[in-house]
Structures are given as C-alpha cells and as structure tokens.
C-alpha positions, -999 to 999 in steps of 0.1 A, spaced: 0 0 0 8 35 -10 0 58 16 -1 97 8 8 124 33 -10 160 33 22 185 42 16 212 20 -2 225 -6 26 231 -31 29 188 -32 -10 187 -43 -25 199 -80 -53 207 -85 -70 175 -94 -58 159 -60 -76 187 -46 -109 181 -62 -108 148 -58 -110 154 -18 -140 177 -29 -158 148 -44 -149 129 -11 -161 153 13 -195 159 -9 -201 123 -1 -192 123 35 -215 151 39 -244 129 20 -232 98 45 -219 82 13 -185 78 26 -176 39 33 -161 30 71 -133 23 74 -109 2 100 -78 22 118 -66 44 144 -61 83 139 -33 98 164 -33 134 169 -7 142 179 -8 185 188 23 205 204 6 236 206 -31 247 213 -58 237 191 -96 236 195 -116 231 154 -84 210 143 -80 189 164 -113 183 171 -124 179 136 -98 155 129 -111 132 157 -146 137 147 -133 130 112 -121 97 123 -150 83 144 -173 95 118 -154 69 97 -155 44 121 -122 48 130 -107 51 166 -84 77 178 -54 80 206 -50 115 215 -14 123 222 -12 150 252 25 159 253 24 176 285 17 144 306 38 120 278 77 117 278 86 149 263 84 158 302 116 133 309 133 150 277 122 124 249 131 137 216 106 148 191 120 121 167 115 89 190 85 104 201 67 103 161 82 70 152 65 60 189 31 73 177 40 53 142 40 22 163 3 27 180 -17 40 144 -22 40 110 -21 75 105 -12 106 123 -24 145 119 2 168 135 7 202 147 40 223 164 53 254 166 85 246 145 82 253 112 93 224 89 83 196 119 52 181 99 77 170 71 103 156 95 74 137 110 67 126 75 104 112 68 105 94 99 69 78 99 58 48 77 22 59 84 8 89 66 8 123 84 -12 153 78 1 184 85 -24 205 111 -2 237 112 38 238 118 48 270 129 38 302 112 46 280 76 14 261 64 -18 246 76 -28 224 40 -60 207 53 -74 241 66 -67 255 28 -89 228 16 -119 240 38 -118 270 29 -117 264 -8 -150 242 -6 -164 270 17 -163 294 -8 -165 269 -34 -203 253 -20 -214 291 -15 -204 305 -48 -203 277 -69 -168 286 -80 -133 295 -73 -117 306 -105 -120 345 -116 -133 352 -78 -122 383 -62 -109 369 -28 -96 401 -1 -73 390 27 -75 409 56 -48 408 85 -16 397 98 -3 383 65 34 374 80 30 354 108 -7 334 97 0 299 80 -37 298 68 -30 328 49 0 314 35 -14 281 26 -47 295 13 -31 324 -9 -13 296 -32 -42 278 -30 -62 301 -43 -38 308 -72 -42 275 -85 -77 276 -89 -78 310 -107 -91 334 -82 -77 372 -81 -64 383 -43 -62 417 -28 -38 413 4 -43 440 31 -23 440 58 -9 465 87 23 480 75 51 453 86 23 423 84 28 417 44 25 383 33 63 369 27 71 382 -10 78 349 -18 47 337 -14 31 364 -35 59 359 -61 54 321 -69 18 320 -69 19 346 -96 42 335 -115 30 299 -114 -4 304 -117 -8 344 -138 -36 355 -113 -38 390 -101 -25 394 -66 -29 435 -52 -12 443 -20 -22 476 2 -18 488 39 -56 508 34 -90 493 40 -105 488 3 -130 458 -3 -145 470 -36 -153 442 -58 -150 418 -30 -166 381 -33 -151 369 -3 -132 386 29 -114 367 41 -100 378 78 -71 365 102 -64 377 133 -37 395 147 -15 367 162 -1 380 195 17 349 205 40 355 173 51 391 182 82 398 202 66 431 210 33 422 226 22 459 231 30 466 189 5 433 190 -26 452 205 -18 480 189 -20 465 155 -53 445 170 -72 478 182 -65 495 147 -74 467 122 -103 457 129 -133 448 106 -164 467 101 -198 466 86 -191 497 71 -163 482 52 -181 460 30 -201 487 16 -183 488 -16 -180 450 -12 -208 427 -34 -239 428 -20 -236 388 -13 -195 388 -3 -189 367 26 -167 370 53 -147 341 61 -125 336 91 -105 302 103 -108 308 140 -104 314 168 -112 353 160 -102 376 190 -121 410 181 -110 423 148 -143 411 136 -167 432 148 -202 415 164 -219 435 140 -210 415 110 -226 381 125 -259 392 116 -253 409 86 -258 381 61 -221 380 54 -208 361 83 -197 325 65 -169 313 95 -191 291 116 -203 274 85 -167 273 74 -159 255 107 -184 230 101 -169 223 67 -138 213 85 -154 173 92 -166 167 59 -133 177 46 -110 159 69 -130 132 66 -119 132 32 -83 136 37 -79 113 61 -100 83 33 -76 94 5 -45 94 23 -49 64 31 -67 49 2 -35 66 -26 
C-alpha cells in the first residue's frame, strides 16, 4: 500500500484537490464507506476546530483515535521529538500533527511509515485548513476561478494565509492582500503563486473591499510578536467593520478560520455576510476526506 501524506499545498494539484471535494461531498451525504484504523493526533501547541475535527473525522469513519497529550507523555523526561513520532508510528495507521517549528510536519513525514497530515507547523502552512476554505467558498459561490478573494490581516505570521493564498492561485481566483504596514504576506509567497499560476494578486496597507466576493479575515497573532504591546496595537486598529463591505458585493462573505479575538466586529454576525461558523463546520466533511484518501493513494 501506497499511503499519501498531506504536508503542504505546493505537493497537491489541483486535481488531488478536487478529488477530496468529491470525497467530502459524499461524506456530507453519509456516502462515505467506514473504514478500519486508528487516527493519532498528535498536537504540540493549542488547538480547538483542528484537532477536534480531525477526531470527529475519524469516528465519523469508524475509526478510533489515541490523542497524544505531550504535557503528561515523555517529552516531560526530555524524549526527543524524533523517537516520540516513530512512537506514535508504532500505536496507528495514520497521524495528523501540529508544532510550533516550522518544517516539523515533514520531519514527521520522513520518519513515519504511516501517513501524516500536516495540522499547522509553525507560522509555515496549515494544508487541510486550505482545503476548507476552498469548498467553503466553493459550496457558497459555486466557484473559485476568476473570484475576487480580499485578505485581511496579519499576512506574515498566519500559516492559513500562507497556505490558502497559493491555493487560491491555483484555482484561478484574483487576491487583494491587506495588511498592517510590517504584516505583508512573505514576498515569496506572493511571487510564486503569480508567476505559477498568472492571477492577479494586489497588496495595500488601506481598507479597500471593492469588488469583493469573499473577505477573508485573520487575526492579529499575539503569541508570534516579540513586542506584545506593537501586538494590540495593530489588534485595536485593524479591525473589521460593517461599514467596510459597503463597496463590497452585496452577497461577499466573510470568512474567518478561528479562533477570532475582536477584529471582527459582532456587528457582521448578523449581517448576512458572516460565513466562518459554516466554514468550521466544513472542516469534518473535509478531513474526513483527507484522512480516506490518504490512506486509500
């Protein structure tokens, strides 16, 4: 067998990608078949709709899961982050991950003989969280190519953001990148998705949604800033309003991957534009998916 792991979203094309559509369509119809195995989640850092989703994923597919806690496992007595994934290898059949250090998911990936799916390393990627948000936007405007898609936020330190702008690019939509001076997306990013892909990607410091399909917001992340009084600084002053989204489409919608700490404001949860607990719902389905096809390639 031939297992596939979900890293990042410059190893998938675009057909992998749809095919995990069609896969989470049917898991959302109950069409999915169960399936025998053990899911390890293994999180270093704080996670609530990830790692969640990933065991709901799993029991929804009749799969069990072991729930790696590191604070009470032998990390405490100074085990190494190596023995402790080819540990974890032993005890499952596949493994979704998440740690601060950037580049961690892939080691895990090397060393395992299981497949792993990447749930966030560091500020670099978060893959599977991509893929929700393209079949959000995807289910609620029947499309992603030729899309006008506005980011909104810390664009440095967020690994959704990172993920979901080259994402983005290779389904076709046009991005508009707005960010507190500082917060840019990396210009590398920016670079190879346009120059792989020839979409349109604007970047401004100034609130401008005209045009907008989809908003798509991120919060300010604190715990990434050496400086944590620049951090509420930036949060108190970028901040999203209703009144922004006046030059937006009448039917844009805002997206958000949570947890969301104020710079949406309570306003916009009513409005009809509001799409982010929806989105978070969309998260099962999805990683129901993943897990069937890496498994199943």
């Amino acid at each position: 067998m031939i297992y596939m792991n979900i890293i990042s979203m410059r190893d998938l094309d675009k057909k992998t990608v749809e095919s995990i559509f069609s896969l989470a369509e049917k898991a959302e119809k109950g069409k999915l078949p169960e399936r025998k195995g053990i899911l390890a989640t293994a999180f270093f850092e704080p996670s609530t709709r990830t790692k969640l989703s990933f065991q709901s994923a799993a029991e929804r597919l009749g799969m069990k899961v072991v729930d790696f806690i590191p604070e009470v496992s032998s990390l405490q007595k100074g085990e190494s982050f190596s023995d402790t994934v080819k540990m974890l290898d032993n005890y499952c059949d596949i493994i979704a991950i998440r740690h601060p250090k950037e580049g961690s998911a892939r080691l895990a990936a090397r060393l395992a003989k299981h497949p792993v799916i990447n749930g966030g390393d560091g500020g670099n990627e978060h893959p599977t969280q991509t893929m929700i948000d393209l079949y959000t936007i995807k289910k609620e405007k029947g499309k992603l190519d030729g899309l006008n898609i506005v980011f909104f936020g810390d664009l440095k330190h967020a690994r959704t953001m990172r993920s979901l702008i080259y994402g983005l690019g290779m389904f076709g939509a046009n991005m508009i990148l707005i960010s507190p001076k500082g917060l840019e997306a990396a210009p590398e990013i920016v670079k190879e998705t346009k120059e792989k892909f020839g979409v349109e990607i604007i970047e401004k410091n100034e609130m401008d949604f005209t045009n907008a399909d989809v908003v798509y917001a991120g919060r300010i992340q604190e715990e990434r800033f050496a400086d944590k009084y620049e951090a509420k600084k930036v949060m108190e002053q970028f901040r999203l309003k209703l009144e922004y989204l006046k030059k937006a489409k009448k039917d844009a919608i805002v997206l958000h991957p949570l947890p969301r700490l104020g710079e949406i404001g309570p306003e916009i949860d009513d409005s009809g534009h509001a799409r982010y607990f929806e989105e978070a719902a969309n998260a099962v389905p999805i990683r129901m998916a993943i897990i069937q096809y890496a498994l199943e390639k």
